[in-house]
C-alpha positions as a Markdown table, in Angstrom:
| # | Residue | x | y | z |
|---|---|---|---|---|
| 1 | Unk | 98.8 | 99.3 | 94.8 |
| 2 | Unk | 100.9 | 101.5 | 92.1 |
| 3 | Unk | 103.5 | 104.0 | 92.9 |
| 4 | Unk | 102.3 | 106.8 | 95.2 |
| 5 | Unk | 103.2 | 110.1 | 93.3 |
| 6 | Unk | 105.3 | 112.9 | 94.6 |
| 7 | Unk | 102.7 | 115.5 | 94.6 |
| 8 | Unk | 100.7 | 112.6 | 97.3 |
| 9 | Unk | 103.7 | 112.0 | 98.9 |
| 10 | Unk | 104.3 | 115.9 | 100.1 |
| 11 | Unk | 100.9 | 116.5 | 100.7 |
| 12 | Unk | 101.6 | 113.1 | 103.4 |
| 13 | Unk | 105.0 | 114.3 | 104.4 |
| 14 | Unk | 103.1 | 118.0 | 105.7 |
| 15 | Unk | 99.7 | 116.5 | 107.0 |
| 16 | Unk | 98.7 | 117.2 | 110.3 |
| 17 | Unk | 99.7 | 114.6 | 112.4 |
| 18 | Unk | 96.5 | 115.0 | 114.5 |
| 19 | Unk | 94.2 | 114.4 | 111.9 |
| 20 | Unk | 96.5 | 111.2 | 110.5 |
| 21 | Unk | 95.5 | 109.9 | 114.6 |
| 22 | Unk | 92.2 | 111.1 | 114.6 |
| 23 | Unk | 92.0 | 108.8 | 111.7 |
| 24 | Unk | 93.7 | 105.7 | 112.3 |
| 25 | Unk | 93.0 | 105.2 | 116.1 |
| 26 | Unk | 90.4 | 103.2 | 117.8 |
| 27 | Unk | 90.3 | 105.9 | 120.5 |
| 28 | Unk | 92.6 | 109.3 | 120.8 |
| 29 | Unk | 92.4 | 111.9 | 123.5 |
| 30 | Unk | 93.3 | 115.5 | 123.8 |
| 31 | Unk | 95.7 | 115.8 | 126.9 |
| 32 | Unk | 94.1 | 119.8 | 127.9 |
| 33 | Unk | 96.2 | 119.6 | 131.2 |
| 34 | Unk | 99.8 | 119.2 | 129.1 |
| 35 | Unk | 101.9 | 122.6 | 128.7 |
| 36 | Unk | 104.7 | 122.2 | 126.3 |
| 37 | Unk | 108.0 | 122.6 | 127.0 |
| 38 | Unk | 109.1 | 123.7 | 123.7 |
| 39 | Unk | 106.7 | 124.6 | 121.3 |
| 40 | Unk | 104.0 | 125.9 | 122.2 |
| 41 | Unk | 102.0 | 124.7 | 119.1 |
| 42 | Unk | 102.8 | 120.8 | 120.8 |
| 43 | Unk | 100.1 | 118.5 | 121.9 |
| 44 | Unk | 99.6 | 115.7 | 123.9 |
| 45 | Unk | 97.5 | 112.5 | 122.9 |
| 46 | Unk | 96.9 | 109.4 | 124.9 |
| 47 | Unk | 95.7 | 106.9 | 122.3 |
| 48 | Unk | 95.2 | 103.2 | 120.9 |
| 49 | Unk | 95.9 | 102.2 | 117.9 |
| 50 | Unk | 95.6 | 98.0 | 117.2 |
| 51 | Unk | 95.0 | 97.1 | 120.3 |
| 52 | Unk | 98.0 | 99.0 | 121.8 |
| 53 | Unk | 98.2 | 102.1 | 124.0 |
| 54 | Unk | 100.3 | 105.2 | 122.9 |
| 55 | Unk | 101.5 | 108.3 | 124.5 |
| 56 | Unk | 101.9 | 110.9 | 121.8 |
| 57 | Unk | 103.5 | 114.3 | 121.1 |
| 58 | Unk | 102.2 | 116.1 | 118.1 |
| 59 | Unk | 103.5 | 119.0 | 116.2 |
| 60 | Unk | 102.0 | 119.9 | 112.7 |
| 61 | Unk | 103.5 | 116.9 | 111.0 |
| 62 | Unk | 105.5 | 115.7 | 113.4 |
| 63 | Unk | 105.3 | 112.8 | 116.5 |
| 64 | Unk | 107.4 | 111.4 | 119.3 |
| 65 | Unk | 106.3 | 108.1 | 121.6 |
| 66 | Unk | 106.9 | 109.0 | 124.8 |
| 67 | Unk | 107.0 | 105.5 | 125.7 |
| 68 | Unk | 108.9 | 104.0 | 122.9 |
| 69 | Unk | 111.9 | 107.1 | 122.6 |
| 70 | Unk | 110.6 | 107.1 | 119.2 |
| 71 | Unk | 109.8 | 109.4 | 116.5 |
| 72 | Unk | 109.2 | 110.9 | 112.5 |
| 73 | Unk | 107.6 | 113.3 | 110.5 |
| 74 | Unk | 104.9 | 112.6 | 108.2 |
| 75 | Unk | 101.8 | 110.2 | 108.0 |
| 76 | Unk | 103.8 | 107.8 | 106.3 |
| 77 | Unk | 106.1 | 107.4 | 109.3 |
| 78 | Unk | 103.0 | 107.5 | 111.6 |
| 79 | Unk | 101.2 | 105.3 | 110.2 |
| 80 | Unk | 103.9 | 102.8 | 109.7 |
| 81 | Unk | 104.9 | 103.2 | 113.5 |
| 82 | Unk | 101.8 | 103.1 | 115.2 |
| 83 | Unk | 100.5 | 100.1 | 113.3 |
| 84 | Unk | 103.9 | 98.4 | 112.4 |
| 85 | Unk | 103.5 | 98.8 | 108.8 |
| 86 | Unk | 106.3 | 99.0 | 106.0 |
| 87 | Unk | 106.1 | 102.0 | 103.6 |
| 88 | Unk | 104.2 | 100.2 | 101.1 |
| 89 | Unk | 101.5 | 99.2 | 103.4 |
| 90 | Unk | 101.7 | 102.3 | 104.9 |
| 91 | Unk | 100.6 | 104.3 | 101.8 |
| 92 | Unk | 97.9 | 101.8 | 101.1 |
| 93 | Unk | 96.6 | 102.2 | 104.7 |
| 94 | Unk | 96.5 | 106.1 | 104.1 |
| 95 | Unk | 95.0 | 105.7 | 100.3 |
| 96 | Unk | 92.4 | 103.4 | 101.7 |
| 97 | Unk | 91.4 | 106.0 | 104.8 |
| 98 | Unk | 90.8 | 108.9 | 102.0 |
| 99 | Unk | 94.1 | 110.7 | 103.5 |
């Protein structure tokens, strides 16, 4: 795959991180019983991904893993954390889902 170009790259950076998840996993659900502590524009999503079960906090662009402590900002970093992917991969991954 060539270089991904800026203009891609923000566009990835500022995409909705429901919509990366929508795309990537096997199964995602819409917790409707989760009130945000914080933002009120948070979500929760129980999903899975590879084979692997995720508990997920999404706002706009960005994530936290309940269950792993960890989290980004972007579809890059989703993708490469939910599927274990480096960058490169990453970007194919999202290329290759029309993202």
């Amino acid at each position: 795959m060539k270089a991904v170009d800026n203009f891609t790259l923000e566009r990835w950076r500022s995409l909705d991180a429901a919509r990366v998840l929508a795309a990537l996993a096997a199964h995602a659900k819409l917790d409707a019983a989760y009130v945000p502590a914080t933002s009120a524009l948070s979500t929760r999503w129980h999903a899975t991904v590879g084979g692997q079960d995720f508990e997920l906090l999404l706002t706009g662009p960005k994530f936290w893993d309940t269950r792993n402590a960890k989290g980004g900002g972007g579809a890059v970093d989703l993708v490469m954390h939910l599927e274990r992917l480096s960058f490169k991969q990453a970007s194919a991954r999202l290329v290759g889902l029309g993202l």
